[in-house]
C-alpha positions as CSV (number, residue, x, y, z in Angstrom):
1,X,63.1,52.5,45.0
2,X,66.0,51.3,46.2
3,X,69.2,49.9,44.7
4,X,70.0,46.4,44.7
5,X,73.6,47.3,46.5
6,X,71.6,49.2,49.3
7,X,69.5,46.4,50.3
8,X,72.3,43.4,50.3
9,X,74.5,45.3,52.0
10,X,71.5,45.9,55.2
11,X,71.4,41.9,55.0
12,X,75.4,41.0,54.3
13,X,76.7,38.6,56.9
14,X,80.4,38.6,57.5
15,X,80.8,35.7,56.2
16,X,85.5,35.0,57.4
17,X,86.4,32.8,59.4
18,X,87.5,33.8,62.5
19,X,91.5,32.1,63.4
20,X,89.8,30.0,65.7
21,X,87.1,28.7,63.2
22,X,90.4,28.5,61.0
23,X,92.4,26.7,63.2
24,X,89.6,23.8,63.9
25,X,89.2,23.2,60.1
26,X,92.7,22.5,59.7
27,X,92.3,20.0,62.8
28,X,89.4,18.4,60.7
29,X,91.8,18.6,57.4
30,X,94.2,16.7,59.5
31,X,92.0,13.9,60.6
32,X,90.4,13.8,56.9
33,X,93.9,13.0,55.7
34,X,95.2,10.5,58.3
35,X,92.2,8.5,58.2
36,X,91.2,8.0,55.0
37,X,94.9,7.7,54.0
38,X,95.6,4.8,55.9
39,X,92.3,2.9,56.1
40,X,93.1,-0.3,54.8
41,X,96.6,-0.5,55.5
42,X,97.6,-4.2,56.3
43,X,98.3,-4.2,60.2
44,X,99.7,-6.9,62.3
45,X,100.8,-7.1,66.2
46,X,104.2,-6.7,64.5
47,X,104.1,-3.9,62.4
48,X,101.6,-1.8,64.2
49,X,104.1,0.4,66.3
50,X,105.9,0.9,62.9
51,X,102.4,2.0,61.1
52,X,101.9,4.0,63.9
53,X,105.1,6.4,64.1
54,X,104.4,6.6,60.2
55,X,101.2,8.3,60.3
56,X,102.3,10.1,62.8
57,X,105.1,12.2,61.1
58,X,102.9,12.0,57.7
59,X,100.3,14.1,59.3
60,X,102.8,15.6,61.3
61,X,104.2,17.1,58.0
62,X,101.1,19.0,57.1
63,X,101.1,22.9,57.7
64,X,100.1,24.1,61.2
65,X,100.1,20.8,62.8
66,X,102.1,20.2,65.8
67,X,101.8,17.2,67.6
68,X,100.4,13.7,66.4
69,X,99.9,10.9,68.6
70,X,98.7,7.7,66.8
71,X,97.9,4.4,69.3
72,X,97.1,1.2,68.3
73,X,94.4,-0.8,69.9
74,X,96.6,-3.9,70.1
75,X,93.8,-5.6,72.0
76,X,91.3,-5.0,69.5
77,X,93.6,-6.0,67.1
78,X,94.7,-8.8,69.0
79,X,90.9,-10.0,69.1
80,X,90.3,-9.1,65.3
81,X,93.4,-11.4,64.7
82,X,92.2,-14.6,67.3
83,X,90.2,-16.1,64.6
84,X,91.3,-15.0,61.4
85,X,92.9,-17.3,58.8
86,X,95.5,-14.2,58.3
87,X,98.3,-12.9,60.5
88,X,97.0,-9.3,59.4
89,X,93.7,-7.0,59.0
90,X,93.0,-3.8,57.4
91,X,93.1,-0.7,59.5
92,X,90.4,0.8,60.4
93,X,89.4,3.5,63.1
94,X,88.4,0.6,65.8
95,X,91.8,-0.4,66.3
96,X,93.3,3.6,66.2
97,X,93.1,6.1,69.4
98,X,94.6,9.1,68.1
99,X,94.9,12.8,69.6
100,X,96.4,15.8,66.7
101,X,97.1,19.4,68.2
102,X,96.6,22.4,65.3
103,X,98.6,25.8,66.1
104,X,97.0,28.5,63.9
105,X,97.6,32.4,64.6
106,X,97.9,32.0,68.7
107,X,94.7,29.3,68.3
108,X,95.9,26.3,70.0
109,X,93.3,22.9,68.7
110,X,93.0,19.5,70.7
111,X,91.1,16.6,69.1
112,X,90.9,13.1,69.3
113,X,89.5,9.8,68.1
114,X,88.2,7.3,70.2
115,X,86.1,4.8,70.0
116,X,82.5,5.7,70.7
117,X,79.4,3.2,71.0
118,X,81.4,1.2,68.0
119,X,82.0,3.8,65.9
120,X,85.4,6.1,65.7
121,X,84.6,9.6,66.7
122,X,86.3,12.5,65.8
123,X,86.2,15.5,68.0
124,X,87.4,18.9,69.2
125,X,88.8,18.4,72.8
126,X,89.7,22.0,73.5
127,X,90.4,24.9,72.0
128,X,92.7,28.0,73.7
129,X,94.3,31.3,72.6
130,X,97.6,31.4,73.9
């Protein structure tokens, strides 16, 4: 009969993450974090460049990260805005495009958000060992 420690280890799975697994979780921490920390923000025309260079260098802070780039819709927002009784909105992902690049132990991660059959998509653009 065989020990228990004989027949898990014929079935043990290496179960660590490669870098490159590694680094695209921390792209997906990143996005996490910048969308659900500003959805619901106030926006207007007026203060959406300022909103915009602030979540860039908040996620920009986070470890690994390397480059955020945070655009505003300004036409959505602009139509969001053409018959409202307010001079602002909330944020939400319709009026964000946004692209964050993740550097990870020579892992190099591209994604993006974009807006995809009405609903902001999040996804892994490229990844390269450099």
């Amino acid at each position: 009969m065989a020990d228990d420690s004989e027949s898990n280890a014929s079935t043990a799975v290496d179960s660590a993450a490669t870098d490159a697994e590694a680094a695209c979780f921390e792209a997906g921490i990143k996005f996490g974090s910048l969308y659900h920390q500003f959805a619901g923000t106030p926006i207007s025309p007026d203060s959406a460049p300022s909103l915009a260079r602030a979540m860039e260098e908040a996620i920009e802070n986070q470890p690994h990260c390397t480059d955020v780039t945070v655009d505003v819709r300004t036409d959505e927002l602009a139509d969001a805005l053409a018959n409202a009784s307010a001079e602002y909105t909330e944020l939400t992902g319709r009026f964000l495009e946004v692209e964050i690049v993740v550097e990870y132990e020579g892992w190099t991660v591209v994604t993006k958000m974009a807006m995809e059959d009405g609903y902001p998509l999040m996804r892994l653009e490229e990844v390269r060992n450099e």
